[in-house]
Structures are given as structure tokens and as C-alpha cells.
C-alpha positions in Angstrom: 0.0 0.0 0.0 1.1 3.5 -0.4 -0.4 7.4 0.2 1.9 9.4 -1.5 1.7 13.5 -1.2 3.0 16.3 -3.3 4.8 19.5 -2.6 5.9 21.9 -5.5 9.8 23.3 -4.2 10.6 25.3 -7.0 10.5 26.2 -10.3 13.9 27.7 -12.6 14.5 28.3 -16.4 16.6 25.6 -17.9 19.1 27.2 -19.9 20.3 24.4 -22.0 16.6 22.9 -23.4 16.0 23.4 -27.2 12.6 24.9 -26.9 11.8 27.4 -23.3 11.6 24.8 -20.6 10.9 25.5 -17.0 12.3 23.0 -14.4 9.7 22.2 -11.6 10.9 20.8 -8.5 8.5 18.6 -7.0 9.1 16.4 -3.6 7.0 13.0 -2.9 6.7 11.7 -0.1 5.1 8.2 1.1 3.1 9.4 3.7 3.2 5.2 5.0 6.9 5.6 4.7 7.3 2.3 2.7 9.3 1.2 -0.2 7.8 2.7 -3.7 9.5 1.1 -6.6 7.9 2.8 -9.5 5.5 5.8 -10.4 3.6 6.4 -13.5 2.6 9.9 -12.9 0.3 12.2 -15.1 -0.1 16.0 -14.1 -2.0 18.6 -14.9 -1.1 22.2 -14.6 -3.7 25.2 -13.8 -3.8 28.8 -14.2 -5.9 29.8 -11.2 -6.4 33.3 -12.4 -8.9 34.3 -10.3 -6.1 34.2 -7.5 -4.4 37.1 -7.7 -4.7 41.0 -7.9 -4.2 43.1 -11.1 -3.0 46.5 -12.0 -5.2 48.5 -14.0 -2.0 48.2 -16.8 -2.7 44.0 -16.5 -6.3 44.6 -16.9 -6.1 46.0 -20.3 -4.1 43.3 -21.8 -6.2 40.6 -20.1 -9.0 42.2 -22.1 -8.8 39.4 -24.9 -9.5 36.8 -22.6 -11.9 38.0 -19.8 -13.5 40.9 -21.2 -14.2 44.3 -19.5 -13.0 43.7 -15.7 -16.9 44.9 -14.9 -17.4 41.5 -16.0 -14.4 39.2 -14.1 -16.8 38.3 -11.9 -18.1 35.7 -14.5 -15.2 35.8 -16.8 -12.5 35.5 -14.8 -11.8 31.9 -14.7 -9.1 28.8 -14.4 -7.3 28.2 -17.5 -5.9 25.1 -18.7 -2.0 25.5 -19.1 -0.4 22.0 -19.7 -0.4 18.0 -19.3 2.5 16.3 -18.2 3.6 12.5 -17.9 6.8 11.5 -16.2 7.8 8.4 -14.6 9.7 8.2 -11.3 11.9 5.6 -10.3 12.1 3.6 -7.0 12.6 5.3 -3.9 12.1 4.7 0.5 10.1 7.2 1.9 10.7 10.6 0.1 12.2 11.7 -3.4 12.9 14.8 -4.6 12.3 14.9 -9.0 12.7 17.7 -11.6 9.5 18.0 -14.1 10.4 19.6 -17.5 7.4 21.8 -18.4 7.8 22.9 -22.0 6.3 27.3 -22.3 5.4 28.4 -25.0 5.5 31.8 -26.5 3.0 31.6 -29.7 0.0 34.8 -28.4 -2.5 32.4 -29.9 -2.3 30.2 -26.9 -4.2 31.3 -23.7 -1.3 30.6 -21.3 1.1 33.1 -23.0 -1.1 35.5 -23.2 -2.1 35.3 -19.9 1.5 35.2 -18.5 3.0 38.5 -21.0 0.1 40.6 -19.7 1.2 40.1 -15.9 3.9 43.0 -14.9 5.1 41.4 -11.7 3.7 39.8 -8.4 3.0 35.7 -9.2 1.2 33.0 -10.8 -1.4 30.8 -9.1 -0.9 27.4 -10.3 -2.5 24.3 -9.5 -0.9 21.2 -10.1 -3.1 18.2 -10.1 -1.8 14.5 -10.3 -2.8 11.2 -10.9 -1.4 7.6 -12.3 0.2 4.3 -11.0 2.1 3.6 -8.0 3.8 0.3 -7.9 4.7 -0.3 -4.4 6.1 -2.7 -1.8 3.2 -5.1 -0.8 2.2 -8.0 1.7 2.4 -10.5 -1.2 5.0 -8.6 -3.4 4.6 -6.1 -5.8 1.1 -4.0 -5.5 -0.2 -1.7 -7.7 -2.2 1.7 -6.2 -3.8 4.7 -7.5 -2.7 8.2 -7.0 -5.7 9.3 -5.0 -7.9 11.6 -6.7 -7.6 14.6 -4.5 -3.9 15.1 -4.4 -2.6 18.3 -5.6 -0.5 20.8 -5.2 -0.8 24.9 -5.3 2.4 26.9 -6.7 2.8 30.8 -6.9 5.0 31.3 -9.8 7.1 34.2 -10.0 6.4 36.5 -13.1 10.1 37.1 -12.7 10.8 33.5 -13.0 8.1 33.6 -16.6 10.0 36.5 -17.9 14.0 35.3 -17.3 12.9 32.3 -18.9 11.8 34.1 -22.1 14.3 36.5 -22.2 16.7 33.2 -21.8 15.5 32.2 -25.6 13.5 35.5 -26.7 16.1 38.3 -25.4 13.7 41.8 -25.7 11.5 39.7 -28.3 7.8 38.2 -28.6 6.7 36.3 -31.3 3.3 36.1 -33.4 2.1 34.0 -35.5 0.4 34.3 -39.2 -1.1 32.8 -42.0 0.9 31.7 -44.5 -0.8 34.1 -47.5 -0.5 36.9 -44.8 3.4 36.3 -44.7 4.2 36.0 -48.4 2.7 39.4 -48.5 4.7 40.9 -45.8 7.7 39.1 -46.9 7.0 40.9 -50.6 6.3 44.2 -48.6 9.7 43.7 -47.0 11.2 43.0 -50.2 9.8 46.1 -52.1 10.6 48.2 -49.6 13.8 47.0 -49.2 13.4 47.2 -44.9 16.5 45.3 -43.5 14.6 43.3 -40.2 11.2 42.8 -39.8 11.4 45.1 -36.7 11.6 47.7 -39.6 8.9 46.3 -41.7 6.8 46.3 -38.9 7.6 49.4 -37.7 7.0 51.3 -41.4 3.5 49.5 -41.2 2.6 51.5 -38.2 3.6 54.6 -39.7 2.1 54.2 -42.7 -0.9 53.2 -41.1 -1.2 56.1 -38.6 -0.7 58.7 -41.2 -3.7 56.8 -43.2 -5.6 57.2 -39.7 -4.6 61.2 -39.8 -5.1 61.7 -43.4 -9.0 60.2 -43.2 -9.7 62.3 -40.1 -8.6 65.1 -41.5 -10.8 64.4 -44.5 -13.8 63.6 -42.3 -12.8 66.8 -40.9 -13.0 68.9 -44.0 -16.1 66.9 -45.4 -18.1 67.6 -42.0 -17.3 71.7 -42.3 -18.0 71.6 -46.2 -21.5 70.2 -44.7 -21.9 72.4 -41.8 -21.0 75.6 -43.9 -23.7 74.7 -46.6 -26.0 74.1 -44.3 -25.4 77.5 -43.1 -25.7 79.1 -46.1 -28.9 77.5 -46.7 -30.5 78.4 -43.8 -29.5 82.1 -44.2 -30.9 81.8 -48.0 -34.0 80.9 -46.7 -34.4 83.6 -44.1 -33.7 86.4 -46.8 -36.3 88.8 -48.4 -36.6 88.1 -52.1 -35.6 90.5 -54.1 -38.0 93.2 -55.9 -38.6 92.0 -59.4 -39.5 94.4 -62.0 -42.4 93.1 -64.7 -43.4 95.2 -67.6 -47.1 93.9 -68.7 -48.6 95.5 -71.9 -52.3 95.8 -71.8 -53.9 97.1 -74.9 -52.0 99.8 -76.1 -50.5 101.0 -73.1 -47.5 99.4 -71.1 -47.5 99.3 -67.3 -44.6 98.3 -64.8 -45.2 96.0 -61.9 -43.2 95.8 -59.7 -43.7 92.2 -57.5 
């Protein structure tokens, strides 16, 4: 038999992974104290969002996912960050194992999104686990269950998040588009003959805000034009017509009206 419980230690960037990978520490203990010679472990990682405070700054990037903060109290919710599987080897007692937990920065994924919109403070994780325990039995070798209430709360450092991107990212993001959409920046880059995309990106915006300018400006000009021929018209209207001179011949004699 065996009643194992979970502690999260720590978590660190691992500087020499191919893809961002944060290392999590995680101690196990036997709370029976016997002799575990195997663990097939699954976990799964939360994003207890609704566990923390957030600057007004945080609020307006966490727009895309929870809406108008009027709103968190329905919005605002746990978000699904990652599965793991890992298998742990025999131990007495207690053990002490480090979790690889692949991050991604792609914006189209909840998680990073959730994590670049946080200044500072930490993350409320929940780690929840489950799986095989072959243990030391009466008979030999018995197999148990990972009950299925054991889990583990983590706050994350947003410090930790951010060394760990700017590990593999230095002062970068990432975004991802449609293929179509990047042949035609990649021509746009070409034709313009920009020498990073930080520059092709960068004339975009310019171009774009003096579009922005140019069509106010014209909405501008359009809604005067409007205003000020409105104002003549209405001045028109309240004007005396002019005296108009008539001549009307009647018989032989001519006569001048004036009407």
C-alpha cells in the first residue's frame, strides 16, 4: 500500500533545453513511509487566475481573454495550461524529482497570453496529479492509484516567466500568421527593401497612422463643407426676395409691376 503526497519546491529556467523549458521541483513523499519502486505519474497544470490582484495596466491586456474587468466576476476563470507525464523511479520514503514543463510563447495560446500581460507579483498554479504507483506489498509487488484529491498549489514568480523568455526570446515576442499573410509581408519587406522585420513592422505603423490622420482630417474637412452649406442655406431661406420688375402690356399701353 502507499499514500503518497506532493509539494511543488521550485521552479527555474533551464538554460540548456532546445525549446523554453521551465524545471519544476516537486518532492514526494510516502506518507506510510514504505518502499515505492515505481510511479507512472500524469499531471495537470492550472492557471488559477482568479487568485491574484491586477494592476489596471494587467487589466487592459487581459481584455482578450476575460473581457471588460466589470465582468471578471463571470469571466474571470481557471485556465488550462499544460499535461505532463513523467515516470519516477524507485525510492524509500521521500524523493525529490525535476519535471520539465515545455512554455510556450505563440500569443495564440491562452497561457502566453495570460502570463506577458502580468507586470510582476506571481502566478497561481494548481498542479493536479494522478497515475500508477507500484509499491512494496504483503504479497510482493502491488499496484495503487494516485488518489484523486492530491494536488499541489504553486505561486510562480512573473520574474521567474519573464528570465525564462528573455533566456531564448532576449527583448523579443513572437506572433504567429497565416501563410498568405506572410508572403505578402515578406513581398512588402522586399519592395521596400526594410533590412529586419522590426523595420517592416515598424513602417506599417507609420504608414498606417498617417492613413488614420489623413482620413480624419478628411472627415474633418467633409463635415465643415457640410456644416457651412447648411449655413448658407439656412440664411438663404431667411432672406427677403428681391424686388422683381415686370413690364405687362395691356392694350395699347404698357404698365410696370413691380412684385
Amino acid at each position: 500500500m502507499s499514500d503518497l503526497r506532493f509539494t511543488i519546491v521550485d521552479a527555474r529556467p533551464e538554460p540548456y533545453a532546445m525549446a523554453p523549458t521551465l524545471m519544476v521541483r516537486i518532492r514526494i513523499k510516502d506518507a506510510l513511509g514504505g518502499r515505492i519502486h515505481a510511479v507512472g505519474m500524469k499531471i495537470q497544470v492550472q492557471v488559477e487566475a482568479q487568485r491574484r490582484h491586477y494592476s489596471p495596466a494587467e487589466e487592459g491586456r487581459l481584455f482578450e481573454l476575460f473581457g471588460e474587468p466589470v465582468r471578471w466576476g463571470d469571466t474571470l476563470r481557471t485556465l488550462l495550461w499544460t499535461h505532463l507525464s513523467v515516470m519516477i523511479p524507485a525510492f524509500d520514503g521521500e524523493t525529490e524529482i525535476d519535471v520539465p514543463v515545455a512554455c510556450s510563447y505563440d500569443f495564440d495560446v491562452a497561457a502566453a497570453k495570460y502570463f506577458h500581460a502580468l507586470d510582476d507579483g506571481e502566478i497561481p498554479l494548481l498542479f493536479q496529479f494522478s497515475g500508477s504507483v507500484f509499491a512494496h506489498g504483503e504479497n510482493g509487488l502491488a499496484v495503487d492509484q494516485i488518489a484523486w484529491n492530491q494536488e499541489a498549489a504553486y505561486r510562480l514568480p512573473v520574474k521567474v516567466w519573464r528570465d525564462l523568455m528573455n533566456l531564448y526570446f532576449p527583448d523579443s515576442a513572437w506572433i504567429r500568421l497565416r501563410r498568405d499573410s506572410f508572403d505578402a509581408l515578406h513581398r512588402f519587406r522586399g519592395q521596400a527593401t526594410m533590412r529586419t522585420w522590426d523595420e517592416t513592422v515598424e513602417l506599417l505603423l507609420r504608414q498606417a497612422e498617417v492613413g488614420r490622420r489623413t482620413e480624419a482630417e478628411e472627415h474633418a474637412r467633409r463635415r465643415a463643407e457640410a456644416v457651412g452649406s447648411a449655413d448658407a442655406a439656412h440664411h438663404a431661406g431667411n432672406e427677403q426676395p428681391a424686388a422683381v420688375a415686370a413690364v405687362r402690356i395691356v392694350g395699347r399701353t404698357a404698365g410696370v409691376e413691380v412684385g
